[in-house]
C-alpha positions as CSV (number, residue, x, y, z in Angstrom):
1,X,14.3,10.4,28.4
2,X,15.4,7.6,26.7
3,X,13.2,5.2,28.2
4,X,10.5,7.5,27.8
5,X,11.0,7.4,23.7
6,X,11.5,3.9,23.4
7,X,8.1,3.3,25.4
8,X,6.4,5.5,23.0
9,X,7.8,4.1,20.2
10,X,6.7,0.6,20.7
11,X,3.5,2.3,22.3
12,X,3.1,3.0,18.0
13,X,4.1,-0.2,17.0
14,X,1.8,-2.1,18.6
15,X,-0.7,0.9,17.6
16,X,0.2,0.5,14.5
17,X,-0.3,-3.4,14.6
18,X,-3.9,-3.0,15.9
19,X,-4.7,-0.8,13.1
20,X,-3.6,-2.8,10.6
21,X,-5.3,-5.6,12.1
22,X,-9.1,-3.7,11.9
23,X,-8.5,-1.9,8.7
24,X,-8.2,-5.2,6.8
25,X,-10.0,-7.8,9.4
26,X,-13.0,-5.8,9.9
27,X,-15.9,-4.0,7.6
28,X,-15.3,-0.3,7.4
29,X,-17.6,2.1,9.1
30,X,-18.2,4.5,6.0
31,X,-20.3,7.1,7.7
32,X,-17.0,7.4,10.1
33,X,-14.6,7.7,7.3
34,X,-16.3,10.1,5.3
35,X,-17.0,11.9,8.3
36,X,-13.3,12.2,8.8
37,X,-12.4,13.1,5.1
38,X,-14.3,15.9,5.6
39,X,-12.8,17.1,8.6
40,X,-9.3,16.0,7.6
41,X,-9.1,16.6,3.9
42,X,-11.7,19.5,2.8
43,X,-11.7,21.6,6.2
44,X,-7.6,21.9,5.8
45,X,-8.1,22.9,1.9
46,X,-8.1,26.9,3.2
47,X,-5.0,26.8,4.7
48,X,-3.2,24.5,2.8
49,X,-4.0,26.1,-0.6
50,X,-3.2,30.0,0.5
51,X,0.2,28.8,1.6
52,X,0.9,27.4,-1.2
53,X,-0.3,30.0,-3.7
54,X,1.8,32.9,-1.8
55,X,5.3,30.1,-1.5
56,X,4.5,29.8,-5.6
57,X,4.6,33.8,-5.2
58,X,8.1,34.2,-2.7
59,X,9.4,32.1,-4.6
60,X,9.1,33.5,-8.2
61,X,10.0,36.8,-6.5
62,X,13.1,35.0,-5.2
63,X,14.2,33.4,-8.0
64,X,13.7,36.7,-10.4
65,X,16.3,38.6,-8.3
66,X,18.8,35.5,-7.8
67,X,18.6,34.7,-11.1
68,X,18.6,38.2,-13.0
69,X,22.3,38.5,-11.4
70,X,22.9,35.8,-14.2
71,X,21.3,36.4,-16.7
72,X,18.8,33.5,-16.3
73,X,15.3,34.8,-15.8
74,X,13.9,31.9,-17.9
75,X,14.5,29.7,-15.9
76,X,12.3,30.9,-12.9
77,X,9.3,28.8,-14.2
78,X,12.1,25.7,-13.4
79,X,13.0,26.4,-9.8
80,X,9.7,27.4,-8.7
81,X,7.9,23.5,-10.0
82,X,11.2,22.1,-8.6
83,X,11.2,23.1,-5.5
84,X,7.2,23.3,-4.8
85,X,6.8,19.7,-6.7
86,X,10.0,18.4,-4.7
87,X,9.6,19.5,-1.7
88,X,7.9,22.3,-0.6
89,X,4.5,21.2,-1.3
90,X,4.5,18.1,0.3
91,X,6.4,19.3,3.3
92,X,4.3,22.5,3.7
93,X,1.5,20.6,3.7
94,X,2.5,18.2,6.1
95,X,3.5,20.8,8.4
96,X,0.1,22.5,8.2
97,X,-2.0,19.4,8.7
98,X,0.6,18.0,11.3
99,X,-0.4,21.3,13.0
100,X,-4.2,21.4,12.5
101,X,-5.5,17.9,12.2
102,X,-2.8,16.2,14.8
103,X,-4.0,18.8,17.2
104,X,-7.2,17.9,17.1
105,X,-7.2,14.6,17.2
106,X,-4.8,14.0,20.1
107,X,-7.3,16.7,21.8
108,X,-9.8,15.0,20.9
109,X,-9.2,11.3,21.8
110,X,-7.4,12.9,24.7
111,X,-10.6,14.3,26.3
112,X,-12.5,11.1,25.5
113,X,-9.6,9.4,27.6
114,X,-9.4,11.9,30.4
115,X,-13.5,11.3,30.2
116,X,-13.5,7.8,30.8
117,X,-15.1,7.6,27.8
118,X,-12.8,5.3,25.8
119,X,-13.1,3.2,29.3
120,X,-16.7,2.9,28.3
121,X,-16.6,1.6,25.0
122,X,-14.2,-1.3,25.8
123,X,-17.3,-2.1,28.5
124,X,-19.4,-2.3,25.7
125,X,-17.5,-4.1,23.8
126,X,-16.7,-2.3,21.5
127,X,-13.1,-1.4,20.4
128,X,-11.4,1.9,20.6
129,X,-9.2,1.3,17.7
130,X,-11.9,0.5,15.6
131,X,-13.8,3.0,16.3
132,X,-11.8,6.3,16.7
133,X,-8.1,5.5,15.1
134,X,-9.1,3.7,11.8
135,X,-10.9,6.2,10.3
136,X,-8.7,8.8,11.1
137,X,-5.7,7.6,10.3
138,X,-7.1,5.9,6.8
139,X,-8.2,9.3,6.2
140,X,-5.0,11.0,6.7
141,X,-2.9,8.8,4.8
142,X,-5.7,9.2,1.9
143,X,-6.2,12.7,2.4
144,X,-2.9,14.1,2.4
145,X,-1.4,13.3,-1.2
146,X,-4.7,14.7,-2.5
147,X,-4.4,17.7,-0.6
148,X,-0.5,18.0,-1.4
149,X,-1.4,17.8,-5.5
150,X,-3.5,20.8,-4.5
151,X,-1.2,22.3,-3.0
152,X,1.2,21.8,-5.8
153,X,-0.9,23.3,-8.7
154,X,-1.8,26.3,-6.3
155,X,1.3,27.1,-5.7
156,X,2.9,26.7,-9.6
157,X,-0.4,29.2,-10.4
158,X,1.0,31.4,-7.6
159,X,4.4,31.4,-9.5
160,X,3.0,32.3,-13.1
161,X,0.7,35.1,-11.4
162,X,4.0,37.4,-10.3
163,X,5.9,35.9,-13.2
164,X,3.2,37.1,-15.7
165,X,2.1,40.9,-14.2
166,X,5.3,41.7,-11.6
167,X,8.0,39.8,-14.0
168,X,6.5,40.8,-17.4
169,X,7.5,36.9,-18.2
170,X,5.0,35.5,-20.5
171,X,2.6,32.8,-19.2
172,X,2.7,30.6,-22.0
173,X,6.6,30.5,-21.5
174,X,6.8,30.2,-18.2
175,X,4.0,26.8,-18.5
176,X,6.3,25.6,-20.7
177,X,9.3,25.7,-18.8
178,X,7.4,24.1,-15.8
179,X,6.2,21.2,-17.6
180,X,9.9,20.6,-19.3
181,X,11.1,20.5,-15.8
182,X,8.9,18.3,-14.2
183,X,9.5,14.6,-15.0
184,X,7.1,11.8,-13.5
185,X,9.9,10.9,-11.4
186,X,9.3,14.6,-9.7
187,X,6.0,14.4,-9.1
188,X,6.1,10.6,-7.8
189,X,8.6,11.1,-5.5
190,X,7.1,14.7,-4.1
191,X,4.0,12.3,-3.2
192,X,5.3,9.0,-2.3
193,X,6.7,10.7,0.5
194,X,3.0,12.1,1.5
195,X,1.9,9.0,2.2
196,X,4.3,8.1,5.2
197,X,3.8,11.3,6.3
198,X,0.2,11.1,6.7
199,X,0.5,7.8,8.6
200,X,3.7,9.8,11.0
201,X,0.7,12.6,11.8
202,X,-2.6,10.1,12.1
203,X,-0.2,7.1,14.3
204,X,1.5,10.1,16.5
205,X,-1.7,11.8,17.0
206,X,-3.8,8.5,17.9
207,X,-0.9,7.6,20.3
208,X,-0.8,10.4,22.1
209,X,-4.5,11.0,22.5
210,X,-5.6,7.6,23.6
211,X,-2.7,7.7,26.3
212,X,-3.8,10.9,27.9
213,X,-3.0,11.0,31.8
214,X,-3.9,13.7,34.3
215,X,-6.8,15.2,33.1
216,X,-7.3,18.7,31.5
217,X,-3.9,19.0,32.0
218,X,-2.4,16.6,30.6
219,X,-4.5,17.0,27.3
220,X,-2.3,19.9,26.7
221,X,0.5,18.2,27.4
222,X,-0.2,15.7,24.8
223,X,-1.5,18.2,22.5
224,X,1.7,20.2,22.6
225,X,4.3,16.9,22.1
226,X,2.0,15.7,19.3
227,X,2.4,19.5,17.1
228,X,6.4,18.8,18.0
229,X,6.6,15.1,17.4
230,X,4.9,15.6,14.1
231,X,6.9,18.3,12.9
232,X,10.6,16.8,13.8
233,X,9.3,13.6,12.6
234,X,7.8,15.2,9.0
235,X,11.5,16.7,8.5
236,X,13.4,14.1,9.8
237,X,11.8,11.6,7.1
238,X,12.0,13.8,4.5
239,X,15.4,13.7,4.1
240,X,15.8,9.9,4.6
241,X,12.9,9.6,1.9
242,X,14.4,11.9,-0.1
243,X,17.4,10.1,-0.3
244,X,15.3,6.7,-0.8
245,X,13.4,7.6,-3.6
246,X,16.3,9.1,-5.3
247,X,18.3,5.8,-5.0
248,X,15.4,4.0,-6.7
249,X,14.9,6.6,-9.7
């Protein structure tokens, strides 16, 4: 087992190194990348967006009867941009992409490996990683801190919707306590961490895929480890970069 996750982890380095290598060595295929910013960014808007609109919701609901016990209803607009800004909106995010977009790719790549058909593109010289993992992991990386700003002001507007007609708390109150809580520091760090977690997703995904083995089957296989690996990974970081970017505000 041990073996198994050291393997896989230098299997990403030197992923990660060939990446590097064509992203800034080589001109970028555009049509490719946009391509994938589509599928990547705008496809996961839906999902992304209506989980963060009804956490904005839970969340004002829970913080209306935590905080009622003391006294301190005004303070709901606080905890809900806190925690969303924090870390619930990058996380979620994360999680959901990690979910939909790893999936797919690893599926993808996996069935052009199990196909032979990454086989023949090195025959043609022309490079795999070029091809299929730049793109897709640029547009991860690019895609998800967008997404998670999204996901962000969805989910403050899901806050001041039950705040404003199930709280009878006025709007223009609770805004204002949102944007007194918030510092710059908030929102940076919330996003910095977006960016890592794109790359965890995109490299994790890529790995997998383009190491398919057994087929059919073992497209499934690598399907499942990359929804897992992605997810421990995601909140795994989190904490470390939590703790990073708090050290250096």
């Amino acid at each position: 087992m041990q073996q198994a996750t050291l393997t896989q982890m230098g299997q990403v380095v030197i992923l990660t190194g060939e990446w590097l290598s064509n992203l800034f060595l080589r001109k970028p295929e555009l049509r490719e990348w946009i391509k994938q910013f589509n599928h990547i960014g705008v496809q996961s808007l839906s999902i992304t967006n209506i989980t963060a609109l009804f956490t904005g919701m839970v969340l004002a609901l829970q913080a209306a009867y935590a905080l009622s016990a003391f006294n301190a209803d005004v303070f709901i607009g606080d905890l809900v941009s806190l925690s969303i800004v924090r870390e619930l909106g990058p996380v979620l995010t994360a999680l959901l992409v990690g979910g939909r977009v790893g999936a797919g790719i690893t599926a993808e790549l996996g069935t052009m490996k199990a196909t032979q058909q990454l086989d023949a593109m090195r025959a043609m010289a022309t490079n795999p990683v070029y091809k299929l993992v730049v793109p897709r992991l640029v547009a991860c990386v690019i895609c998800l801190p967008i997404l998670t700003i999204l996901a962000n002001f969805i989910g403050i507007i899901g806050g001041l919707f039950i705040a404003s007609f199930e709280l009878q708390i006025d709007g223009h109150f609770f805004m204002g306590r949102v944007l007194d809580a918030l510092s710059v520091n908030d929102v940076f760090s919330g996003l910095g961490k977006t960016f890592f977690f794109g790359y965890f997703i995109g490299i994790i995904a890529c790995n997998n895929g383009m190491r398919v083995e057994s087929g059919a089957e073992g497209v499934g296989i690598a399907t499942t480890s990359t929804v897992v690996s992605a997810s421990i990974v995601i909140l795994i970081s989190d904490f470390f970069l939590t703790k990073l970017f708090y050290m250096l505000t």
